[in-house]
N, C-alpha and C positions, 0 to 999 in steps of 0.2 A: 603625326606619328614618326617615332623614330625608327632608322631600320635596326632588323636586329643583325648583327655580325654573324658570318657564314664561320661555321668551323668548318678546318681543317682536318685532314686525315692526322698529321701529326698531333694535333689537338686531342682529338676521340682516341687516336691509341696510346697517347700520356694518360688519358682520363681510364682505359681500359690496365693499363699497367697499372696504378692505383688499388685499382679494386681487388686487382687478381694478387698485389702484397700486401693489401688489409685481408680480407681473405687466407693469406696464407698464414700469417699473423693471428688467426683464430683458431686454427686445426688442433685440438687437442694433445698433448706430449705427455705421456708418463712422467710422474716425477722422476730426479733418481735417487736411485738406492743408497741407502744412508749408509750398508754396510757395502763392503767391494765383493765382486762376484765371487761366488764358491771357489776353494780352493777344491783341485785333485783329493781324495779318499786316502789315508794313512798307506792303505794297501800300494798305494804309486812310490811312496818315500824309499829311499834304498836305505840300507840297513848301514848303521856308521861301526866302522871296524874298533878295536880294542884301544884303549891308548895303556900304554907300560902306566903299569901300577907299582907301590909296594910289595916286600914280600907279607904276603897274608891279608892284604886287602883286599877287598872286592875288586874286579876290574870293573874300568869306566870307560862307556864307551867315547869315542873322539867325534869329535862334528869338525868338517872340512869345510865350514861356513866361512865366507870373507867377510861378511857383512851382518849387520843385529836382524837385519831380513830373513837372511838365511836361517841364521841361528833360531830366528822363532820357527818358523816350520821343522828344526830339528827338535827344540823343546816340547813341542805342539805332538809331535808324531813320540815322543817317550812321555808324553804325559797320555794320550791316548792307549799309550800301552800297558803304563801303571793300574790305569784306570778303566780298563775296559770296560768291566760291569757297569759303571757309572756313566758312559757317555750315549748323548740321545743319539738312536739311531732315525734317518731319516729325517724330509723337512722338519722343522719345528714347527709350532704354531706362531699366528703374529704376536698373540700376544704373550709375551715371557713373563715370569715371576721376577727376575731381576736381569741387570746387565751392567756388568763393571769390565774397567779397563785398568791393568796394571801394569804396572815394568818391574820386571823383574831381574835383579843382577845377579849372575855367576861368575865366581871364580874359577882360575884356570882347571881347578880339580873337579868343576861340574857342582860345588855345592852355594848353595843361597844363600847370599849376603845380604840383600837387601829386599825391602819387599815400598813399591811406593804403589800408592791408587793413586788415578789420571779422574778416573770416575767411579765413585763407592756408591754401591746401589744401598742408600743411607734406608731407602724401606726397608730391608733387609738384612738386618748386622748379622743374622745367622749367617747366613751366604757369604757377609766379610769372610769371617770367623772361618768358614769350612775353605772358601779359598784359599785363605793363608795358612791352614794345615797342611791342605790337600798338596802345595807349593813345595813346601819343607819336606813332607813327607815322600816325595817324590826322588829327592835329591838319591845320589847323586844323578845332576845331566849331565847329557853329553859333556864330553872335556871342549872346549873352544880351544882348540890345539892352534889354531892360525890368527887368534885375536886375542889370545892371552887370557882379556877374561869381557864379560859383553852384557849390556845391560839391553833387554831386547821387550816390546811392549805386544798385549795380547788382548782382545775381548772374550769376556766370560760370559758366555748365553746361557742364563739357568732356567731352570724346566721349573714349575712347582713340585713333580714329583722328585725333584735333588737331582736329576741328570739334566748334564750340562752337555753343552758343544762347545770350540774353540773357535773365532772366527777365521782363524789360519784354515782351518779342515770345516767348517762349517759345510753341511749338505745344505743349506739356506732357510727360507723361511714360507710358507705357503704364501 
């Protein structure tokens, strides 16, 4: 017979430390979340002051955004306002009718120049279609009085019943 080798304490607690990071290595982790945490409610957004207009024009108001970030929470909070009727109140459900992502540019006077999809929820050309009204229809935003003019990108969570949420103000999703 051969003998067998005495282990060591260092031995057994190499062998314990093992186990106890395979083990740990199994513990379940929520995925994460595909979209970034809720933004603050419209209701938090401060109000953007006048920027000088024409005489006999509409006044518009000015965004003191540095950045395409900022400026979308200002876009975000005057498209909420155009639309009020229209936006879902509360979590949404998981599953949505569509979900599109666009950039949208503004010139210095707050109106829409361009309109590009990142992601076109192709089930759904209606939902293109009423975006890209909804977009125009909205103008004039904010002035970008500090960036001149900003092209700023946003996701569009749409309800089957036609109300939508923004992912900038999004309350989230159950």
């Amino acid at each position: 017979m051969t003998p067998k080798p005495q282990r060591t304490t260092a031995t057994i607690a190499s062998l314990w430390a093992s186990i106890a990071a395979i083990v740990a290595g199994c513990v379940a982790k929520p995925p994460p979340s595909p979209l970034p945490e809720p933004q603050a409610p419209v209701k938090d957004v401060p109000q953007a002051e006048s920027a000088p207009a024409k005489p006999g024009a509409p006044a518009v108001k000015a965004s003191q955004a540095r950045n395409a970030r900022d400026y979308r929470r200002d876009a975000a909070a005057h498209l909420y306002t155009h639309y009020a009727d229209r936006i879902y109140k509360g979590k949404m459900p998981p599953l949505l009718y569509a979900i599109g992502v666009v950039e949208v540019e503004i010139n210095a006077r707050g109106a829409v120049t361009a309109i590009r999809w990142t992601r076109r929820p192709t089930q759904a050309p209606e939902v293109v279609a009423e975006i890209e009204r909804a977009l125009h229809k909205a103008a004039p935003y904010p002035a970008p009085v500090k960036l001149g003019r900003v092209t700023y990108t946003d996701v569009w969570l749409w309800h089957s019943s036609g109300l939508f949420q923004l992912d900038t103000l999004t309350e989230g999703q159950y």
